[in-house]
MDTraj code that builds the backbone (N, CA, C; nanometers):
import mdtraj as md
import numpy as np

residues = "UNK UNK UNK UNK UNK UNK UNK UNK UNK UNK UNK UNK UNK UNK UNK UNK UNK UNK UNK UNK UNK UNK UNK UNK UNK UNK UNK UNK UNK UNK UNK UNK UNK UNK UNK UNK UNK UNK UNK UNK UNK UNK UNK UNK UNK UNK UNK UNK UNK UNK UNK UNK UNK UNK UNK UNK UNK UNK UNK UNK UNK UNK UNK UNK UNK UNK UNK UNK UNK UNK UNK UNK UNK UNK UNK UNK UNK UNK UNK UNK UNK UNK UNK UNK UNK UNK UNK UNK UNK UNK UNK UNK UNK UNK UNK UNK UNK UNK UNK UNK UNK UNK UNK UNK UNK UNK UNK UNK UNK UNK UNK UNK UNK UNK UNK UNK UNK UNK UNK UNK UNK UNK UNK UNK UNK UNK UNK UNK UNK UNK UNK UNK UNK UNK UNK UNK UNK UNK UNK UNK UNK UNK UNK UNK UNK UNK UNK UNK UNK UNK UNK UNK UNK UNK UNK UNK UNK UNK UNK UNK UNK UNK UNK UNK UNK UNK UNK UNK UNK UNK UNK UNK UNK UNK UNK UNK UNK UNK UNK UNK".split()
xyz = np.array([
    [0.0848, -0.1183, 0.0000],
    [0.0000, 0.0000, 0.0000],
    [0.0895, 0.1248, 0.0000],
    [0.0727, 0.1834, -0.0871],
    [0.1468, 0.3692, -0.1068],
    [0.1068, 0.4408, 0.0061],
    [0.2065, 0.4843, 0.1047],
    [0.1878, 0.6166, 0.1909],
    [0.1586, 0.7126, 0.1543],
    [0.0579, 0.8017, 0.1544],
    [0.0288, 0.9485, 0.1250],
    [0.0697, 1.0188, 0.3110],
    [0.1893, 1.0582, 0.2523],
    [0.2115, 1.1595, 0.4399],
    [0.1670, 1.2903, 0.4463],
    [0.1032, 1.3164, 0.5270],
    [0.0704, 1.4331, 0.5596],
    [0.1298, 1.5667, 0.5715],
    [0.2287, 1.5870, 0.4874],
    [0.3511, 1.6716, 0.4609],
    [0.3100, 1.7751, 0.5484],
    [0.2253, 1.8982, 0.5412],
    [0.1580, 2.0086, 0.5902],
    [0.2114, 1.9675, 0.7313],
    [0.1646, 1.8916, 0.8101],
    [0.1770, 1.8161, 0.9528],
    [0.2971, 1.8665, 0.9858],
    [0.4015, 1.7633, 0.8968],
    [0.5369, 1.7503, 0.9565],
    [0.6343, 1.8390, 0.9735],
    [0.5439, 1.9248, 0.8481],
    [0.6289, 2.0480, 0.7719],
    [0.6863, 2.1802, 0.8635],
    [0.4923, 2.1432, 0.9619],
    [0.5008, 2.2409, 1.0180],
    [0.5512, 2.2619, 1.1851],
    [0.5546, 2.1122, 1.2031],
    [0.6064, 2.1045, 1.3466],
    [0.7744, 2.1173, 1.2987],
    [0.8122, 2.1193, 1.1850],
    [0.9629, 2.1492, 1.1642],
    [0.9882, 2.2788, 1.2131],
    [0.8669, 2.3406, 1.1118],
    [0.8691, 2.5014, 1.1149],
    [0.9289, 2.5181, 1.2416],
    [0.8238, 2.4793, 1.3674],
    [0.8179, 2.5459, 1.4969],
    [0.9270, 2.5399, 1.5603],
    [0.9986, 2.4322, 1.5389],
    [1.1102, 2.3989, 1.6067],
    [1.1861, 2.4769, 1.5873],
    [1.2031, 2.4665, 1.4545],
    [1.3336, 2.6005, 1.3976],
    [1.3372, 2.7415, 1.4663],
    [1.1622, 2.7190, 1.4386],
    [1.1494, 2.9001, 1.5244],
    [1.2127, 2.8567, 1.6838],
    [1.1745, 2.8360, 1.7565],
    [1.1787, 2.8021, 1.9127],
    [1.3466, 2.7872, 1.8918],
    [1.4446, 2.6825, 1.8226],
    [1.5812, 2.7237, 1.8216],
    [1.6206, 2.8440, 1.8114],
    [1.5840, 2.9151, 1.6780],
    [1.6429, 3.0923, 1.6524],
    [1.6352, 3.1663, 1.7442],
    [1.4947, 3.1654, 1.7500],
    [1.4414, 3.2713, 1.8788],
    [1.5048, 3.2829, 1.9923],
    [1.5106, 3.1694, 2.0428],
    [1.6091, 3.1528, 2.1999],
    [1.7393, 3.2004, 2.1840],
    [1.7800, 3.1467, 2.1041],
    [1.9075, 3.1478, 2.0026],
    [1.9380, 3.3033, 2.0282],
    [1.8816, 3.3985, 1.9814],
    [1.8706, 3.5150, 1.9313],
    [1.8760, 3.5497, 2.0903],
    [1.7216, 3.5284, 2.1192],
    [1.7184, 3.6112, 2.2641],
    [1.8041, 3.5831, 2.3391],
    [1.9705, 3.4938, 2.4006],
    [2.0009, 3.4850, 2.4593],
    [2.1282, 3.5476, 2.4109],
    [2.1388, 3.5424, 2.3039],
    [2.2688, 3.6185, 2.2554],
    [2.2611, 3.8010, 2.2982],
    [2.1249, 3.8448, 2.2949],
    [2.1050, 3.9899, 2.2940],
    [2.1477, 3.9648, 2.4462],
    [2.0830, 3.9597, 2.5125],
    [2.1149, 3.9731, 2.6428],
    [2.0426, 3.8521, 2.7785],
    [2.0663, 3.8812, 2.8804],
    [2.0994, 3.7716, 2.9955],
    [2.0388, 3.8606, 3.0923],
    [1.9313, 3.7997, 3.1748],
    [1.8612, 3.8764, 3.3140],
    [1.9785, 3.8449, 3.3917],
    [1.9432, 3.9214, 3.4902],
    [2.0290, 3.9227, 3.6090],
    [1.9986, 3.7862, 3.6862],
    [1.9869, 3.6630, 3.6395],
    [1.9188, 3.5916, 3.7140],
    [2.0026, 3.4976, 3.8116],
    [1.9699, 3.4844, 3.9366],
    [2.0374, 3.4233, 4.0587],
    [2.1041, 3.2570, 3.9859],
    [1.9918, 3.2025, 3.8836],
    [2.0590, 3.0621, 3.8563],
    [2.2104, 3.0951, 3.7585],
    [2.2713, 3.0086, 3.8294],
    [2.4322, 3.0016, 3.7746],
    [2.4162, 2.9760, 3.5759],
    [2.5050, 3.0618, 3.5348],
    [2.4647, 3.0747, 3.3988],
    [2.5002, 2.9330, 3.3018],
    [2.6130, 2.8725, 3.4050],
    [2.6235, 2.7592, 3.2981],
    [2.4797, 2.6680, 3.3164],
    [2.3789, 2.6537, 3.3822],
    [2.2512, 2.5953, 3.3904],
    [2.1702, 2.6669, 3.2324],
    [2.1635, 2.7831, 3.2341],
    [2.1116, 2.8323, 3.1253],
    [2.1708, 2.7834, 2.9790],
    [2.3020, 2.8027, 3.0040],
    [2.4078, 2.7161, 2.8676],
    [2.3162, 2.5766, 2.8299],
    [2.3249, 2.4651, 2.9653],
    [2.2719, 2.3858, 2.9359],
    [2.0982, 2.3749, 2.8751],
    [2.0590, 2.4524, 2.9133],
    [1.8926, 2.4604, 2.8832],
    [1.9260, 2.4809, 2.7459],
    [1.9690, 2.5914, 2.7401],
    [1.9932, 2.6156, 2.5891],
    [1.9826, 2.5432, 2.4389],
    [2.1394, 2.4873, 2.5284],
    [2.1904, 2.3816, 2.4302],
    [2.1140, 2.2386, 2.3998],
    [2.0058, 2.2069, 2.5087],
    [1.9178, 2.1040, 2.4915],
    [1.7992, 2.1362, 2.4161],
    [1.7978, 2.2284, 2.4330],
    [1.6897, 2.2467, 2.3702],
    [1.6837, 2.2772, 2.1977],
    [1.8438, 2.3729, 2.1624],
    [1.8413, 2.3659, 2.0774],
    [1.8882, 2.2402, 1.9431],
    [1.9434, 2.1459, 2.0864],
    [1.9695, 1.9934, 1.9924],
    [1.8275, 1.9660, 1.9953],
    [1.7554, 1.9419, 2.1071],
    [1.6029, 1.8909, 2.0526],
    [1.5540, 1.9533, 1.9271],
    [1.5724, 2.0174, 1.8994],
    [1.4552, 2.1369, 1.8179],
    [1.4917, 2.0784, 1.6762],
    [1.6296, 2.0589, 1.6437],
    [1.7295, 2.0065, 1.5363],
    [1.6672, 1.8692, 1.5145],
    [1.6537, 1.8034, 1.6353],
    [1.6264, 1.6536, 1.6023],
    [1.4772, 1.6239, 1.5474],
    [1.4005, 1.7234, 1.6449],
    [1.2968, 1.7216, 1.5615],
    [1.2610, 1.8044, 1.4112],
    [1.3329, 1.8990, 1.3676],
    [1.3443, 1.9321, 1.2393],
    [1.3749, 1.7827, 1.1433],
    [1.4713, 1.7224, 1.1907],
    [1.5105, 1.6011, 1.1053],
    [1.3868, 1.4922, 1.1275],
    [1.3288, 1.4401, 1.2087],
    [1.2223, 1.3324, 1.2242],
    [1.1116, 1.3969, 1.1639],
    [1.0274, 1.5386, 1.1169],
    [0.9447, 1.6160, 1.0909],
    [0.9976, 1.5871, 0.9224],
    [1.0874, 1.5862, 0.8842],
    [1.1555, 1.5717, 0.7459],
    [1.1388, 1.4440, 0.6830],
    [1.1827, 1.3179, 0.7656],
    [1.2079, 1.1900, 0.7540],
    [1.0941, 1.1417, 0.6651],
    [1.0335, 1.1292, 0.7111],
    [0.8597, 1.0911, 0.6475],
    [0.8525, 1.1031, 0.5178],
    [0.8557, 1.2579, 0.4796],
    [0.8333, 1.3381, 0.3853],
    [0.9428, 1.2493, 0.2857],
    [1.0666, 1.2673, 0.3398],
    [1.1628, 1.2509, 0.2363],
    [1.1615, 1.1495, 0.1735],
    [1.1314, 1.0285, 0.2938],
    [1.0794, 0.8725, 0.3009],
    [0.9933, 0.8182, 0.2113],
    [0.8972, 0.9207, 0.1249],
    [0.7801, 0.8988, 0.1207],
    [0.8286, 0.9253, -0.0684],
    [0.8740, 1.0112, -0.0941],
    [0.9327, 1.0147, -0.2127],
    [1.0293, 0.8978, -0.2293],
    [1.0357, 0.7989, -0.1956],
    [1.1121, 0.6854, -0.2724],
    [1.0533, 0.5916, -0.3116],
    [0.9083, 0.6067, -0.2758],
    [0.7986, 0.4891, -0.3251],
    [0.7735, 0.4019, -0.2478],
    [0.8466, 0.4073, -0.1391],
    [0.8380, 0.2529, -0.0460],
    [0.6953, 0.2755, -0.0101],
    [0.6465, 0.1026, 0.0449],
    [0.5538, 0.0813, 0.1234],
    [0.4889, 0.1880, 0.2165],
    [0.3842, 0.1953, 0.2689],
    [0.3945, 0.3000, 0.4141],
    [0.4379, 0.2340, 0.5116],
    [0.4257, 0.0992, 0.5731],
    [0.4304, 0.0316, 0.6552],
    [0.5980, 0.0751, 0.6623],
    [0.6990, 0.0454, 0.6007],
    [0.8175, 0.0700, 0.5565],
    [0.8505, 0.2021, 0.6066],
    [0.7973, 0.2986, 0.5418],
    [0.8324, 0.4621, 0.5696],
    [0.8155, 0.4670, 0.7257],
    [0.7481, 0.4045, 0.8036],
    [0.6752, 0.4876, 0.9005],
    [0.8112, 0.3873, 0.9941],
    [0.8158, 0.2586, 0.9570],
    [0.9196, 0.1942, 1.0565],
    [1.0694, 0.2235, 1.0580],
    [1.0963, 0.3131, 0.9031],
    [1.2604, 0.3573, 0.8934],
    [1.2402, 0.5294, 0.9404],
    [1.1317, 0.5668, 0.9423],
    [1.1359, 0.6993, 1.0160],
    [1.1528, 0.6959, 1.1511],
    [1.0642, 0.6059, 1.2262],
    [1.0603, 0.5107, 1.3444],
    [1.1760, 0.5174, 1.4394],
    [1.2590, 0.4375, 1.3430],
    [1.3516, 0.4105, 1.3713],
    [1.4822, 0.4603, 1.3402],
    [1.4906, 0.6088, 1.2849],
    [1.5606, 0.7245, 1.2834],
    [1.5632, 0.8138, 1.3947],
    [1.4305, 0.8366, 1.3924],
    [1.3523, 0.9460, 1.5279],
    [1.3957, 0.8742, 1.6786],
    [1.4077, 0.7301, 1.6430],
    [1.4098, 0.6128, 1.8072],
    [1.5758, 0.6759, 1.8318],
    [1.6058, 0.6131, 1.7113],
    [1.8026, 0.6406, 1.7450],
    [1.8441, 0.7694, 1.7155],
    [1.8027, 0.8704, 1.7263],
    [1.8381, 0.9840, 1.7344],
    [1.7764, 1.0593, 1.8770],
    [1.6452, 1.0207, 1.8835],
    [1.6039, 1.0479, 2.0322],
    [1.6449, 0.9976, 2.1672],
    [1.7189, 0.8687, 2.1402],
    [1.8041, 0.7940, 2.2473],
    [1.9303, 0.9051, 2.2795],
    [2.0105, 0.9047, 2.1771],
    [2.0849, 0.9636, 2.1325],
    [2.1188, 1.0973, 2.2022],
    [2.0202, 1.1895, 2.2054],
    [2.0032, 1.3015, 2.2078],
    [1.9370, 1.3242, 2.4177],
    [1.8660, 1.2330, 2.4149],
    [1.8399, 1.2458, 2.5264],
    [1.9673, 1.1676, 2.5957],
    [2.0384, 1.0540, 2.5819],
    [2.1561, 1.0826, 2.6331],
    [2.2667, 1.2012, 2.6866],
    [2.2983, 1.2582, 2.5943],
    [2.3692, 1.3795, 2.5663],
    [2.3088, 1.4982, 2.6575],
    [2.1760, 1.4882, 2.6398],
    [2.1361, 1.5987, 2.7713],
    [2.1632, 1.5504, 2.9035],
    [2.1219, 1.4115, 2.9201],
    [2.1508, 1.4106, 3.0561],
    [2.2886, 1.4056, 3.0955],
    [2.3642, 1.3707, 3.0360],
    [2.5163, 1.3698, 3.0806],
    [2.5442, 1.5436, 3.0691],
    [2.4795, 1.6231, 3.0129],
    [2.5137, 1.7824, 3.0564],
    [2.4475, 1.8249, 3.2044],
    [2.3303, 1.7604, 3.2126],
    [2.2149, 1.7683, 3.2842],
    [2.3491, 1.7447, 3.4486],
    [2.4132, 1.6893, 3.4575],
    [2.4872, 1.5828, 3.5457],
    [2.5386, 1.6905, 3.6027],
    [2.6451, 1.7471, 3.4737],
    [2.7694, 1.8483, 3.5180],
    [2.7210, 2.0377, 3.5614],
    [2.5588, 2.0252, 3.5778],
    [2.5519, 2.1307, 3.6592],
    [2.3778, 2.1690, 3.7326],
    [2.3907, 1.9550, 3.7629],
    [2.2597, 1.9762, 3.8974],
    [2.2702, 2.0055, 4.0072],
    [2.4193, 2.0119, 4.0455],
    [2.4533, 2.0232, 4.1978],
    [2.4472, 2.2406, 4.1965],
    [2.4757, 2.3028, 4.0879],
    [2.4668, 2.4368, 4.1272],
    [2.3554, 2.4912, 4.1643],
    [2.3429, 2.6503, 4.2030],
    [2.2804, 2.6945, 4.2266],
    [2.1501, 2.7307, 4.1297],
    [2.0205, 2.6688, 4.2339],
    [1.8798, 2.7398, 4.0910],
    [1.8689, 2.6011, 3.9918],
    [1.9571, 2.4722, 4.0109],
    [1.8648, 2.3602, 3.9406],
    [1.7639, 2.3258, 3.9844],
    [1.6504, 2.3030, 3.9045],
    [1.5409, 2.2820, 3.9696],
    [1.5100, 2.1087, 3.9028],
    [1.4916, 2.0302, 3.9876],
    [1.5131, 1.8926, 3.9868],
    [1.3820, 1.8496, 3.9322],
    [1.3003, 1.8704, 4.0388],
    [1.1458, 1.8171, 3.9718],
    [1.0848, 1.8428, 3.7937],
    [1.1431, 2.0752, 3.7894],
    [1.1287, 2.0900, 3.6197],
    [1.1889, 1.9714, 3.5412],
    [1.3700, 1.9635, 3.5475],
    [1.3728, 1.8245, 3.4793],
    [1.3388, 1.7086, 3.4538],
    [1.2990, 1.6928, 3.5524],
    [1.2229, 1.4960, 3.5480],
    [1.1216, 1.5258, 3.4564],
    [1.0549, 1.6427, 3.4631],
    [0.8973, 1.6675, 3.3546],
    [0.9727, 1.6523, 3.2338],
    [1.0473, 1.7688, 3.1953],
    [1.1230, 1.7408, 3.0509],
    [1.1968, 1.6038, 3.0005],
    [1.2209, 1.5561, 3.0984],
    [1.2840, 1.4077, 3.0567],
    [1.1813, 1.3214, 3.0316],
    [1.0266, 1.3306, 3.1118],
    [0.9778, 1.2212, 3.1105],
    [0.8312, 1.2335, 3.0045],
    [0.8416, 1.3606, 2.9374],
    [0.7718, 1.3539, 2.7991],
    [0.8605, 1.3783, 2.6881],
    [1.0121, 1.4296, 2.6663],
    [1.0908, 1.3213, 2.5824],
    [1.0910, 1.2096, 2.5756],
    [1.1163, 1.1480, 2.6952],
    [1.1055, 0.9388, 2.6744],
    [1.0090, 0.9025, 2.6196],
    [0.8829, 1.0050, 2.6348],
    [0.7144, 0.9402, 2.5967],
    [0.7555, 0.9234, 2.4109],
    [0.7871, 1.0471, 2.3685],
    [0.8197, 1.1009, 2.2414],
    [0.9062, 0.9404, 2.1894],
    [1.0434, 0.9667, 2.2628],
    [1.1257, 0.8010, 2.2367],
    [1.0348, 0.7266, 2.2160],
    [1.0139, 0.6801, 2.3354],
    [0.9302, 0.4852, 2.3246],
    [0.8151, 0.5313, 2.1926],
    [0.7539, 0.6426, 2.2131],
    [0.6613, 0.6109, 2.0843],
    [0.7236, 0.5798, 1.9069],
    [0.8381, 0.6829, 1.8768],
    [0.8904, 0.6471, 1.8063],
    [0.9202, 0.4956, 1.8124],
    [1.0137, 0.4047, 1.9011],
    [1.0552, 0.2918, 1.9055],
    [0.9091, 0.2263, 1.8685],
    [0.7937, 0.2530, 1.9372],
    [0.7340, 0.1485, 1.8716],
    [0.6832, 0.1496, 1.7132],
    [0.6292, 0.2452, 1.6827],
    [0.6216, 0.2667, 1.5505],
    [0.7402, 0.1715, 1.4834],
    [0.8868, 0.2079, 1.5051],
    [0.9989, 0.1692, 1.4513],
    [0.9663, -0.0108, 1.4706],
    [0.8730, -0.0582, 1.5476],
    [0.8528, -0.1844, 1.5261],
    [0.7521, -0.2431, 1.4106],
    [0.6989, -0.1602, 1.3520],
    [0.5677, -0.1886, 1.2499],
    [0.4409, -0.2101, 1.3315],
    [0.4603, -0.2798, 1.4471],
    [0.3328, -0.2973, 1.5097],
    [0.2083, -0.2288, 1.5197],
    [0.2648, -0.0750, 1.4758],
    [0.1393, 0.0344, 1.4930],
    [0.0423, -0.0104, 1.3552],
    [0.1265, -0.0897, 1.2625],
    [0.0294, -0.0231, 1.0869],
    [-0.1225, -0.0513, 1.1584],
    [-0.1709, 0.0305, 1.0712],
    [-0.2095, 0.1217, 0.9633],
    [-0.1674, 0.2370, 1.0569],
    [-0.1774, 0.2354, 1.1588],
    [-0.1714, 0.3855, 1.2717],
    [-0.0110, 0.4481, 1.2812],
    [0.0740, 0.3804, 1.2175],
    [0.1856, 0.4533, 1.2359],
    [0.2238, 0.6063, 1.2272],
    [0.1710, 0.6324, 1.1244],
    [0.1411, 0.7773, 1.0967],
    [0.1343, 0.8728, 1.1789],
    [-0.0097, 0.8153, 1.2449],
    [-0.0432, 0.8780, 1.3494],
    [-0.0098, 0.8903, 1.5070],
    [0.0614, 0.7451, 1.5196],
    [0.1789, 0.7662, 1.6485],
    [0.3266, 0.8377, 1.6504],
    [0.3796, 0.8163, 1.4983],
    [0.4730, 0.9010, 1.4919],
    [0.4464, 1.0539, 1.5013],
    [0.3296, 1.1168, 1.4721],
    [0.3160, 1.2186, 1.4853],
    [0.2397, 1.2976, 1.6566],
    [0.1841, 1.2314, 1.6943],
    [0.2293, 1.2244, 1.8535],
    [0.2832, 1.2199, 1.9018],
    [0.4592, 1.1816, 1.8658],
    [0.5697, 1.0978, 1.9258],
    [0.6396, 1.2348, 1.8919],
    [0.6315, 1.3048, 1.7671],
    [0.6567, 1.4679, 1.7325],
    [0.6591, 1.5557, 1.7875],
    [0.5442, 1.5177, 1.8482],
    [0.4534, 1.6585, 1.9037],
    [0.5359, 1.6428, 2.0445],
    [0.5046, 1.4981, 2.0969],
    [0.5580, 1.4921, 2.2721],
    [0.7109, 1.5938, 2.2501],
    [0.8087, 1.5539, 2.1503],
    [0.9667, 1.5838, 2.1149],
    [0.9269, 1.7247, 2.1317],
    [0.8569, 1.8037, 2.0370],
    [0.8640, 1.9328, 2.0045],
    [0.7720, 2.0060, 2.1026],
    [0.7168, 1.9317, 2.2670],
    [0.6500, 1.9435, 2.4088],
    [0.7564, 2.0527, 2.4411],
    [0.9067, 1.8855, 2.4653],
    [0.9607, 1.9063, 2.5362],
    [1.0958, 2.0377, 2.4453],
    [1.0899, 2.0626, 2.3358],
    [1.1377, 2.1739, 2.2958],
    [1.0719, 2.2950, 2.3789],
    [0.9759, 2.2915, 2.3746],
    [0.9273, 2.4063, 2.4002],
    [0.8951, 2.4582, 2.4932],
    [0.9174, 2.3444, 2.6262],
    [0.9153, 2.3733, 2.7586],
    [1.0772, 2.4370, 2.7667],
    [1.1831, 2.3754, 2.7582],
    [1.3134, 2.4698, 2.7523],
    [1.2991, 2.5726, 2.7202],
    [1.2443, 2.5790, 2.5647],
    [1.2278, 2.7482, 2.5210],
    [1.1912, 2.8401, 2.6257],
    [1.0579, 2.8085, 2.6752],
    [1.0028, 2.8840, 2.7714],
    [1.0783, 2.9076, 2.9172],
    [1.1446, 2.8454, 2.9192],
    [1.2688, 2.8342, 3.0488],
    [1.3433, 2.9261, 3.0117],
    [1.4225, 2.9294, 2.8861],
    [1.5306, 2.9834, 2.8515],
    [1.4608, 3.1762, 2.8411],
    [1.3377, 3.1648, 2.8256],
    [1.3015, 3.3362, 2.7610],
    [1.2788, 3.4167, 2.8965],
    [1.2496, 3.2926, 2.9921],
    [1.1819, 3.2795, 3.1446],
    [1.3111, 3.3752, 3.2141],
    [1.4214, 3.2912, 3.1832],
    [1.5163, 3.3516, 3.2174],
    [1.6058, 3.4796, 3.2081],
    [1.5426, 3.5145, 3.0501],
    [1.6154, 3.6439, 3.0474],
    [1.5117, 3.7299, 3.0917],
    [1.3756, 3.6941, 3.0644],
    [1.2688, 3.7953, 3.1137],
    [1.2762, 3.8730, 3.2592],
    [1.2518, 3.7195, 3.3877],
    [1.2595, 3.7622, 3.5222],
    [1.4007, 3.7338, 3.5612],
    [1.4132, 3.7673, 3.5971],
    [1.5486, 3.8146, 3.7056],
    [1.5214, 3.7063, 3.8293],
    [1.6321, 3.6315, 3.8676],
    [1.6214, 3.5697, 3.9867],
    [1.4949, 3.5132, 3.9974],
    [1.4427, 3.4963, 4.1346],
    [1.3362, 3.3869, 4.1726],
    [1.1999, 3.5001, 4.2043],
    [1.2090, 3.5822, 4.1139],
    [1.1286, 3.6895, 4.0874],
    [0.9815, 3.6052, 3.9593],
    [1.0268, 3.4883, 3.8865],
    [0.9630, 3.4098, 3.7981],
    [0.8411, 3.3838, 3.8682],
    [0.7194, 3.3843, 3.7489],
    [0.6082, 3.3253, 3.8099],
    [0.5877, 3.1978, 3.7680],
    [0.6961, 3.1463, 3.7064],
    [0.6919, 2.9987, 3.6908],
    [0.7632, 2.8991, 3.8293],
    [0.7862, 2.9409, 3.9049],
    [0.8745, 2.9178, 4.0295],
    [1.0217, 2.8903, 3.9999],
    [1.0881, 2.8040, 4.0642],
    [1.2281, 2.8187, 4.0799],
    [1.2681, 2.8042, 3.9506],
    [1.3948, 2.8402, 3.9427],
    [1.4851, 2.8163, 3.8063],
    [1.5593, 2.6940, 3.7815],
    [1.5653, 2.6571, 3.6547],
    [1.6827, 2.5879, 3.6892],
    [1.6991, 2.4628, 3.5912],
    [1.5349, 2.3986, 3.4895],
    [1.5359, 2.2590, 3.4205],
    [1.5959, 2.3050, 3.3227],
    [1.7243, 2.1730, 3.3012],
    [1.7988, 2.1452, 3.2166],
    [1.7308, 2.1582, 3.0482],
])
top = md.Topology()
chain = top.add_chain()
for i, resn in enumerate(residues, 1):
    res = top.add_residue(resn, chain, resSeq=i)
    for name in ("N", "CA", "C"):
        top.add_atom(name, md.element.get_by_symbol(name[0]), res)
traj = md.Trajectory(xyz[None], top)
């Protein structure tokens, strides 16, 4: 059976990502609140977020690109699957080993991270299963849930990172500072 992918979909959760990288990107380069959390915590937010945002630009792509070679859908949805699985392992590795080298400073906030980690993993395992075929006919539609969870947890950093230059110290009405 021929995949017809929902290009528009994927296209556009690329879009967002990209934006949510620049933007932060941008806003942190202009300038830095006075804020009490130690700045290499912000480095790290940053930088996770802007590898997430990347990874999901590439899994938002996969499909699409996938989809122009004629293969099966069943096929497309399990080598996207399983791009998005090993790149989201991948990637969420890499944060937490940054995550490591600055939970003990001042203004990490422990509980924010576990949230961001634990609707990335949702994002993972959904990819992984897709990447098993088991979803057909629904693959489609779990990979693109599995998107959305990825480009969640983009966008909870974002909002950390703007959080930060906005309020100053523990002046935030989001409470403490500090997820990776």
């Amino acid at each position: 059976m021929r995949a017809t992918v929902d290009k528009d979909s994927f296209l556009t959760i690329a879009e967002v990502a990209v934006a949510f990288a620049g933007f932060a990107s941008v806003a942190s380069a202009i300038g830095r609140g006075n804020s009490r959390v130690d700045p290499r915590i912000d480095a790290v937010r940053l930088h996770n977020m802007v590898e997430i945002s990347l990874v999901v630009v590439a899994c938002g792509f996969a499909p699409v690109w996938l989809e122009q070679t004629g293969l099966d859908d069943r096929i497309i949805w399990m080598l996207a699957g399983a791009f998005a699985g090993i790149a989201g392992v991948m990637t969420l590795l890499r944060a937490n080993r940054r995550a490591r080298l600055v939970e003990a400073l001042p203004g990490y906030y422990q509980a924010g991270a576990t949230r961001v980690r634990a609707i990335g993993a949702t994002g993972i395992m959904g990819m992984i299963i897709v990447a098993t075929g088991l979803t057909h006919p629904y693959g489609e539609t779990l990979y693109l849930g599995a998107l959305l969870a990825t480009l969640v947890t983009s966008g909870m950093l974002f909002m950390r990172v703007i959080e930060s230059l906005i309020y100053p110290g523990d002046a935030s009405p989001g409470g403490p500072q500090g997820e990776d």
